[in-house]
N, C-alpha and C positions, 0 to 999 in steps of 0.2 A: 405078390403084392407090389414089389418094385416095380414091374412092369407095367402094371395099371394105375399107377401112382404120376408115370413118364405119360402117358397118355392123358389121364386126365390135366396133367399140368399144360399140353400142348394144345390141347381141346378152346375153342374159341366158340361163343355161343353163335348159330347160323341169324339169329335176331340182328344181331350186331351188324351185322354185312348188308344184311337186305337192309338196314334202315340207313346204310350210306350208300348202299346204290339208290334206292326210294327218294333222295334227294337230289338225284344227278336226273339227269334227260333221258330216257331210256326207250323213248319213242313209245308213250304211253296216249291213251287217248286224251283229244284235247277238247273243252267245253267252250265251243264256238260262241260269237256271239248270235248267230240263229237259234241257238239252243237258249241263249238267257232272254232273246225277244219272244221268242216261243213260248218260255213262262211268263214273261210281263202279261203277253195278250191274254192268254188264259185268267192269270190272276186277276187281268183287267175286266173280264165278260162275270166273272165268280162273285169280282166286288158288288158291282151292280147288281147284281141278283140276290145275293145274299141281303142289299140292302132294301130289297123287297121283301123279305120273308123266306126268299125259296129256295129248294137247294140246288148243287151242281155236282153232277158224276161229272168223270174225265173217262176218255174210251182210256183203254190199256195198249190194243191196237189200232191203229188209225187207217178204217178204210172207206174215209171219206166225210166221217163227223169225228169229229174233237173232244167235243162237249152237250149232254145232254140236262137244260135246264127245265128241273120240274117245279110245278106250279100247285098253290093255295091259295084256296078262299080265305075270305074276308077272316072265317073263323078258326082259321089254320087248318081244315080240313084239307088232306090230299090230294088232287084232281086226276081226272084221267088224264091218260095223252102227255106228251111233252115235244120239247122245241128241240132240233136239231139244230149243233151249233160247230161249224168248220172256221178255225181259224188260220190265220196266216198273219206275217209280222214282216217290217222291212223298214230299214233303216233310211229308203229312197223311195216314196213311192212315186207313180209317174201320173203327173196331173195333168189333164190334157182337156179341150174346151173350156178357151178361156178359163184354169185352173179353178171350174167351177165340178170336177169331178176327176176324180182317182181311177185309172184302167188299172185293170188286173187280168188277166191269162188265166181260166180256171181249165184243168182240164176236162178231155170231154170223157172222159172216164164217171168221173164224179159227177159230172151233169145225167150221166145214164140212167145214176143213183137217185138222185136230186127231184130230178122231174117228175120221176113217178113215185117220190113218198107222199103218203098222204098228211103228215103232217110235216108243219113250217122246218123250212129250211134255212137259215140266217148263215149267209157270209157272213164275216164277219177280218178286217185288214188291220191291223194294228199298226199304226207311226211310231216307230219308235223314238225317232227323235223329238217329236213334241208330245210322247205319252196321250196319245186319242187313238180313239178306234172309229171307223166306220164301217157303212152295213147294208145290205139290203138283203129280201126276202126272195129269195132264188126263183119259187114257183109264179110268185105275183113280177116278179118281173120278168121272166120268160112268157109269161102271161098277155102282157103287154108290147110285145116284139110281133108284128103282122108276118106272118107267114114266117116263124121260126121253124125250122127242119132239124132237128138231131143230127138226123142222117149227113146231114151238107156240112157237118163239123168236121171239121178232119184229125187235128191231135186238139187242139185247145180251142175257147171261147172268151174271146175279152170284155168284159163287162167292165160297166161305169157308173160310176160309185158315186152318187152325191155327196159332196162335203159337208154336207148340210146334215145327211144323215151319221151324226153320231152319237155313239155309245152312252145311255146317261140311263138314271131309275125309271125315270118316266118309258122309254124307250123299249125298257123288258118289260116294262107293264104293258105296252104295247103286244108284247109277242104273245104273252099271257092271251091276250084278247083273240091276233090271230090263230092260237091254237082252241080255241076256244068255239072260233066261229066253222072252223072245221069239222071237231065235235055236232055243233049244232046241225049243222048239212047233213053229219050220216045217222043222226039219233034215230033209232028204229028201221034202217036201212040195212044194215049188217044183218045177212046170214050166215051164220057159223054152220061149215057142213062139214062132215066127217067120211 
């Protein structure tokens, strides 16, 4: 009993320690501020949506959409289909033509992806410094590039972003519509083969 008595007396709880090394620097991971733009943007595309009625997944992994927002009628009924939504955020974006548009570098990975879904694909660049996001509709504006080649991309593709086009309620009602007019195009077209 003596002997265990000397022991328990010397005994220090292991809780103790780790919670004064937990307070020192211990080369732990650090939460960058791309990581708290990265939630601004997301929360920023969520608000909007939400304040249509509709809701918003978050992928889990990111290979190549971010955010999938899906869409109601008038009656709150469900919809088919939904909008593919990739975002990105930056503390400096680079404005360029007559600062009447935002470039950005997407890769041509993602554009591989992009080009051939069949429903909307929305950039989507978040400012952080003035809290705005802008946007465009990936497939409608590769759409409108005469004689775009995939093939001739080499690592990445800069697209230019109207300032104009930004993030607002009205704007997701927007996307509602182009995923809508999509639908419309393949109604009765789709054969299911097994």
């Amino acid at each position: 009993m003596k002997g265990l008595s000397l022991i328990t007396l010397k005994y220090k709880p292991l809780g103790h320690n780790l919670r004064k090394l937990a307070k020192k620097s211990i080369n732990k991971k650090i939460r960058t501020r791309e990581h708290v733009i990265a939630d601004f943007s997301a929360n920023h595309i969520e608000y909007y949506s939400l304040k249509n009625n509709f809701s918003v997944e978050h992928f889990e992994k990111d290979y190549g959409y971010d955010v999938n927002i899906y869409t109601y009628n008038d009656d709150g009924e469900f919809e088919n289909g939904t909008i593919f939504i990739q975002l990105k955020a930056t503390d400096s974006p680079k404005f360029v033509r007559k600062n009447k548009y935002i470039s950005f570098p997407i890769d041509k990975r993602d554009l591989n992806l992009w080009l051939f879904e069949p429903y909307p694909c929305i950039f989507v660049l978040y400012d952080a410094k003035i809290e705005k996001s802008y946007w465009i509709y990936i497939q409608a504006y590769f759409e409108k590039i005469i004689d775009f080649d995939i093939n001739s991309v080499k690592k990445s593709y800069s697209v230019n972003i109207p300032i104009s086009n930004t993030i607002n309620e009205n704007v997701i009602k927007n996307f509602q519509t182009y995923k809508n007019n999509i639908l419309d195009q393949i109604e009765g077209k789709i054969e299911h083969l097994e």
